[in-house]
C-alpha positions as CSV (number, residue, x, y, z in Angstrom):
1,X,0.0,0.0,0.0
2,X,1.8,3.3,-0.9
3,X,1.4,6.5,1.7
4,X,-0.5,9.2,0.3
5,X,0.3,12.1,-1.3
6,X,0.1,15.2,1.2
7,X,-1.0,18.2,-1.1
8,X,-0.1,21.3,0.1
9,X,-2.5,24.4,-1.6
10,X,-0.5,27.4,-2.0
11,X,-1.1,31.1,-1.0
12,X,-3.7,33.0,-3.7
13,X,-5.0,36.4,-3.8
14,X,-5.1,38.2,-0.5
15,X,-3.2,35.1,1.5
16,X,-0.3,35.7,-1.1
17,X,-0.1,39.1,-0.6
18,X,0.0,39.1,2.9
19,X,3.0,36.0,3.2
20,X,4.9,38.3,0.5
21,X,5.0,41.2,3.1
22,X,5.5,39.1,6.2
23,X,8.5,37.2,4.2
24,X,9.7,40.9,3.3
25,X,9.6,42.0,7.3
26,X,11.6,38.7,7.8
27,X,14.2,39.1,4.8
28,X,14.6,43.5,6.3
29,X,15.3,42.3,10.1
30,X,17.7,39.5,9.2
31,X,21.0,41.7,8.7
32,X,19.9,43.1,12.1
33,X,19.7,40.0,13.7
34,X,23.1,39.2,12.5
35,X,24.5,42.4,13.9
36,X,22.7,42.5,17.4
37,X,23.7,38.7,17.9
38,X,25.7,37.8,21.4
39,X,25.2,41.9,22.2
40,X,23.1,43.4,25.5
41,X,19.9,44.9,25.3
42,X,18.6,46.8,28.4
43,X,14.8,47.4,28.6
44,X,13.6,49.6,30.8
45,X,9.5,48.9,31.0
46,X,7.2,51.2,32.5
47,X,4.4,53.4,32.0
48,X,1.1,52.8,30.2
49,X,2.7,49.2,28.6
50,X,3.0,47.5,31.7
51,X,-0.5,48.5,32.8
52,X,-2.5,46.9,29.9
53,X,-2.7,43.2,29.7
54,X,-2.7,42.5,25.9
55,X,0.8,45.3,25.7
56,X,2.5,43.5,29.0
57,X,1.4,40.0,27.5
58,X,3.3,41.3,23.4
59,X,6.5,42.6,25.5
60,X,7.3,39.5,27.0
61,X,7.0,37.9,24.0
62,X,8.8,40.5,22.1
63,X,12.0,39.9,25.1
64,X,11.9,35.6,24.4
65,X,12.1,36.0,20.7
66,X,15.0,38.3,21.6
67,X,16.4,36.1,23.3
68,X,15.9,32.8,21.6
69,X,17.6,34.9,18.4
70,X,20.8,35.2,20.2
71,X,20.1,38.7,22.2
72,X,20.9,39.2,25.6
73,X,17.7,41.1,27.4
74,X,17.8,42.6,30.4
75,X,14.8,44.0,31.9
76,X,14.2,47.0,34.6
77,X,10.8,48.1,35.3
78,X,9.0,50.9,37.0
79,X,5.8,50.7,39.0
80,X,4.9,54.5,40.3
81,X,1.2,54.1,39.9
82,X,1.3,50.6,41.7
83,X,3.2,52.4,44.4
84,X,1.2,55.1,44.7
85,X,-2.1,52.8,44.9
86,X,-0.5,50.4,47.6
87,X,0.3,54.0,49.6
88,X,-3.3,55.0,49.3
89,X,-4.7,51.8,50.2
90,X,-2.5,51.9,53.4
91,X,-2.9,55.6,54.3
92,X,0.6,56.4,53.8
93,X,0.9,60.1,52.7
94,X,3.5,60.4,49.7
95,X,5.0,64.2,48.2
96,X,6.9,64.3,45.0
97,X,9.7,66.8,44.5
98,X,10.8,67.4,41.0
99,X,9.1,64.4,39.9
100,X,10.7,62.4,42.7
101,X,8.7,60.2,45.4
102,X,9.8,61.5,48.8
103,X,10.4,58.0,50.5
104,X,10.7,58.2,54.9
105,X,11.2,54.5,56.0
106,X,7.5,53.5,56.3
107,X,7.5,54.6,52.5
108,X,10.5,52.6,51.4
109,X,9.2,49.4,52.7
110,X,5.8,49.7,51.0
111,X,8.3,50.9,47.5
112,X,10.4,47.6,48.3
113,X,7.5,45.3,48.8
114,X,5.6,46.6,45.8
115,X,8.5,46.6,43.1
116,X,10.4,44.0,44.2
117,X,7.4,41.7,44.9
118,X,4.4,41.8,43.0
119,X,5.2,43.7,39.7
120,X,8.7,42.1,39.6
121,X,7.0,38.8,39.5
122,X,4.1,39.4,37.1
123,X,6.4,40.4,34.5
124,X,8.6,37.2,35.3
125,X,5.6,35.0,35.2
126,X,4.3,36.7,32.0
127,X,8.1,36.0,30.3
128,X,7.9,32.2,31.5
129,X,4.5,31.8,30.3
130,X,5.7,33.2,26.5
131,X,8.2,30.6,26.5
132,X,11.3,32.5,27.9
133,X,13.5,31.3,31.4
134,X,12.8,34.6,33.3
135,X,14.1,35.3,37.0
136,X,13.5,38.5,39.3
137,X,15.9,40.6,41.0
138,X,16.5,43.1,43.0
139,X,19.8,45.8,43.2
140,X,20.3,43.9,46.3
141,X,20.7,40.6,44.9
142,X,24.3,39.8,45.0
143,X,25.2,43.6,45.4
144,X,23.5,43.9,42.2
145,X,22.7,47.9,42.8
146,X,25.4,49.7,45.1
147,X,23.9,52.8,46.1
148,X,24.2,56.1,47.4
149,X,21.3,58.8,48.9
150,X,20.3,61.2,46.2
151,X,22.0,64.8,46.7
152,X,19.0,67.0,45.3
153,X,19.5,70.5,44.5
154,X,16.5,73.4,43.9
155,X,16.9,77.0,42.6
156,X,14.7,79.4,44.5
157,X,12.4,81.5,42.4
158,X,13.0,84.7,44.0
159,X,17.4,84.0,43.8
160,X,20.0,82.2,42.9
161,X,20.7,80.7,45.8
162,X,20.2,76.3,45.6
163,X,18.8,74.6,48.3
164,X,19.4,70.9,49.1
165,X,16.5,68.7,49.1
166,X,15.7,65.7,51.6
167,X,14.3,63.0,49.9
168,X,14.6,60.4,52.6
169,X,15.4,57.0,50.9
170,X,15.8,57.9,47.6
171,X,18.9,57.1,46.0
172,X,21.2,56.7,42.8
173,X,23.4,53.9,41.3
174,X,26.8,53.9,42.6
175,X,28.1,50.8,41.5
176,X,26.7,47.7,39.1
177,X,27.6,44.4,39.8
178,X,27.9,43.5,36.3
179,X,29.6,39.7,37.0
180,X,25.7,38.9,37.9
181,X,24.5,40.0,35.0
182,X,27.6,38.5,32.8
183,X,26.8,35.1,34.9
184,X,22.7,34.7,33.6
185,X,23.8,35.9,29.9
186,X,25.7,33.0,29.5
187,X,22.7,30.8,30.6
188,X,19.0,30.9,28.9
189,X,17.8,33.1,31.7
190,X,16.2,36.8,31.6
191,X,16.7,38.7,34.4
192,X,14.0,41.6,35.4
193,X,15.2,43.4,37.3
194,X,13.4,46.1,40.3
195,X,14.9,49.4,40.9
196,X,15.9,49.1,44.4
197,X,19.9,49.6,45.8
198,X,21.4,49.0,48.8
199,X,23.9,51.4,50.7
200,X,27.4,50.2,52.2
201,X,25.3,49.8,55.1
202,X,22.8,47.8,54.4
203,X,20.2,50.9,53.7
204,X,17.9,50.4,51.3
205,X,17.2,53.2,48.5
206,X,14.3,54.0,46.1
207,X,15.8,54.2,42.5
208,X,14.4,55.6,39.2
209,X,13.6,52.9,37.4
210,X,15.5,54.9,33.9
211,X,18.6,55.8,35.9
212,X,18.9,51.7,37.0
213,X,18.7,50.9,33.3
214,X,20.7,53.3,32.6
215,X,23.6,52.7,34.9
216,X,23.4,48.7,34.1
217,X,23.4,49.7,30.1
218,X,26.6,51.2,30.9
219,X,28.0,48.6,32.9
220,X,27.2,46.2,30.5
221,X,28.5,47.6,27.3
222,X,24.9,47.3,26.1
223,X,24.4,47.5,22.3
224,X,21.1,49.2,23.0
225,X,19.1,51.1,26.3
226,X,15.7,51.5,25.5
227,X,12.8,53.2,27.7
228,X,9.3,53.0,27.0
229,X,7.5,56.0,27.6
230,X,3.7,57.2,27.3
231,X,5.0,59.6,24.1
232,X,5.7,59.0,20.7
233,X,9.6,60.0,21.4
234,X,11.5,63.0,21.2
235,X,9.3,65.9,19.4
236,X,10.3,69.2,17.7
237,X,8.5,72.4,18.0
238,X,5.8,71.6,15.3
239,X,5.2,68.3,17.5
240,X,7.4,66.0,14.8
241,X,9.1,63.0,16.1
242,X,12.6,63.5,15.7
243,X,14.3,60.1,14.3
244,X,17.8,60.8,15.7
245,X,19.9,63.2,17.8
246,X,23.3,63.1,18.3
247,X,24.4,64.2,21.8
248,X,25.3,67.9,21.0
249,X,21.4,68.6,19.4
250,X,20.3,67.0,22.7
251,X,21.9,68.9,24.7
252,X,20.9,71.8,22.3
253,X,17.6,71.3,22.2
254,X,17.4,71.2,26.6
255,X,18.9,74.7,26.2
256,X,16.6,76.1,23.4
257,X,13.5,74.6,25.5
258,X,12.4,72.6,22.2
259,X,12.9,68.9,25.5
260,X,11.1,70.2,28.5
261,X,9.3,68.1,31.7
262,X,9.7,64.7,32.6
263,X,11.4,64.4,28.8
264,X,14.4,66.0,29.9
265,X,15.9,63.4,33.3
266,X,14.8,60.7,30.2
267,X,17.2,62.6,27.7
268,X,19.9,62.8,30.5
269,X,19.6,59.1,31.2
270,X,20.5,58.6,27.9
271,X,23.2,60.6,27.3
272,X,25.0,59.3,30.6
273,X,24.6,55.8,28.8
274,X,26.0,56.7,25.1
275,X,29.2,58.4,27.1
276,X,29.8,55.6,28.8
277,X,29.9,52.8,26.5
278,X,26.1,52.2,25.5
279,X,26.3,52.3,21.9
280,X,22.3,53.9,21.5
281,X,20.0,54.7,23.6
282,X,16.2,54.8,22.5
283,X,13.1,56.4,23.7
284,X,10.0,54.9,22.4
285,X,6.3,55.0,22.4
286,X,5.2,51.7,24.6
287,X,1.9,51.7,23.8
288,X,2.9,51.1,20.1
289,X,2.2,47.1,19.8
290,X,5.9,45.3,19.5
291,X,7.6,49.0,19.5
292,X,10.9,46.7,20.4
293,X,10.6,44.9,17.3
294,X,10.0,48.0,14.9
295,X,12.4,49.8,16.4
296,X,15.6,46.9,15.8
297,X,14.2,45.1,12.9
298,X,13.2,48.0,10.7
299,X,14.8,50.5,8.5
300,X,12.8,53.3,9.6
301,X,12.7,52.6,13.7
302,X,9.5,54.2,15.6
303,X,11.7,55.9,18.2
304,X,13.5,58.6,19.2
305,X,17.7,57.2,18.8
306,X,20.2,59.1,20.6
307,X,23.9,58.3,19.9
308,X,27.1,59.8,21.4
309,X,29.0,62.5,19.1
310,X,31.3,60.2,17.8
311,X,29.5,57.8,16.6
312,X,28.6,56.9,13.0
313,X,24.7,58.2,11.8
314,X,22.1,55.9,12.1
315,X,24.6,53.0,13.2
């Protein structure tokens, strides 16, 4: 008795058209693929993205096929607005300063509790159920995060004179323990990591979750430090996304007033990273579904790049 002949019907009309494209995405991201191969990514996830399922459920499947293409991810997130809730829920009263979370001890453990527990592990569980090897950390896992307290500086209105700000447990990166991070890239695992340091003695400090990225982008080498953001990117004065800035029209455009707001600490962040190793830093719109993807994979990009003075346009 022979088998049977399996008959396979090709693509017509409309199917054809749409396997062309999706073959022509595939055949525009492979040279990427080849270049960003063994390098770092870090991800720093945050804002409206990791509040809506179906966008939190596309990243962590955006970060395993980075992974399982040969990329190295490493994830930091936020989690203001969870904070924020947790605080209310408790009665804990909570002032910002410059866009900063004052953080007295009562606040720091709720901060702790909330980031390093509960939204560390949903994003870890959403990773593992997408296929990848995800584990959560800390910046005190293995002296992952050294930190220091924040020194915080305001100009009075009325002079010139700058006053220093308390604001309690908040700190800033001091040191990265990047032999952690070196240690999971050589495995299958995905660290996410929550935005919380540790002093040389033992204090615990509240962290911006873009400086962490940041300062572990650096550390790293990393071929790439994105953040996601609740914009489109960088905009000009006629409200234009502006592809790519070197580190002088950055810098520029702070001065001139074209970046103002919560845009410019974001725009800092990145040019700390690009001078210190960090090939590109990217801000990006993280509402846009797979805005990773686009962003590496595509010609065009859907982003905001920023690359040190030195090096080569749109490398």
């Amino acid at each position: 008795m022979t088998k049977p002949e399996i008959l396979k019907a090709g693509p017509s009309g409309d199917d054809l058209a749409t396997w062309m494209e999706k073959a022509a995405t595939l055949s525009e991201a492979l040279p990427y693929m080849q270049v960003y191969a063994g390098r770092t990514f870090v991800v720093k996830f945050g804002g409206h993205a990791m509040g809506d399922p179906t966008l939190a459920d596309q990243f962590a499947h955006d970060i395993v096929l980075l992974k399982r293409i040969g990329i190295n991810p490493i994830v930091v997130h936020g989690g203001g607005p969870q904070i924020g809730e947790m605080l209310q829920r408790l009665k804990i009263k909570s002032d910002f300063v410059d866009g900063l979370r004052v953080t007295d001890q009562a606040t720091v453990e709720i901060v702790e509790m909330v980031l390093s527990g509960s939204i560390n592990k949903q994003i870890v569980t959403a990773v593992n159920r997408a296929g990848g090897l995800a584990v959560g950390l800390s910046g005190k896992d293995g002296d992952l995060v050294r930190a220091r307290k924040l020194r915080q500086t305001a100009r009075r209105s009325d002079s010139n004179i700058e006053k220093v700000l308390d604001l309690g447990f908040v700190g800033e990166p001091m040191a990265i323990n990047a032999r952690v991070l070196e240690t999971l890239e050589r495995s299958s695992i995905i660290p996410v990591i929550a935005p919380i340091g540790v002093g040389d003695d033992g204090t615990t400090y509240n962290i911006n979750g873009d400086t962490v990225a940041g300062a572990i982008a650096a550390a790293m080498g990393a071929a790439r430090l994105f953040l996601l953001t609740d914009v489109e990117g960088v905009l000009d004065r006629e409200g234009r996304l502006i592809g790519e800035m070197g580190a002088g029209q950055a810098r520029s455009s702070i001065a001139d007033g074209t970046i103002t707001g919560g845009m410019i600490p974001k725009i800092e962040t990145c040019l700390n990273a690009v001078e210190n190793a960090v090939e590109a830093a990217i801000i990006l719109d993280g509402r846009v579904p797979h805005a990773i993807l686009l962003e590496v994979f595509t010609e065009r990009g859907v982003g905001t790049l920023i690359r040190s003075e030195g090096a080569r346009a749109g490398a």
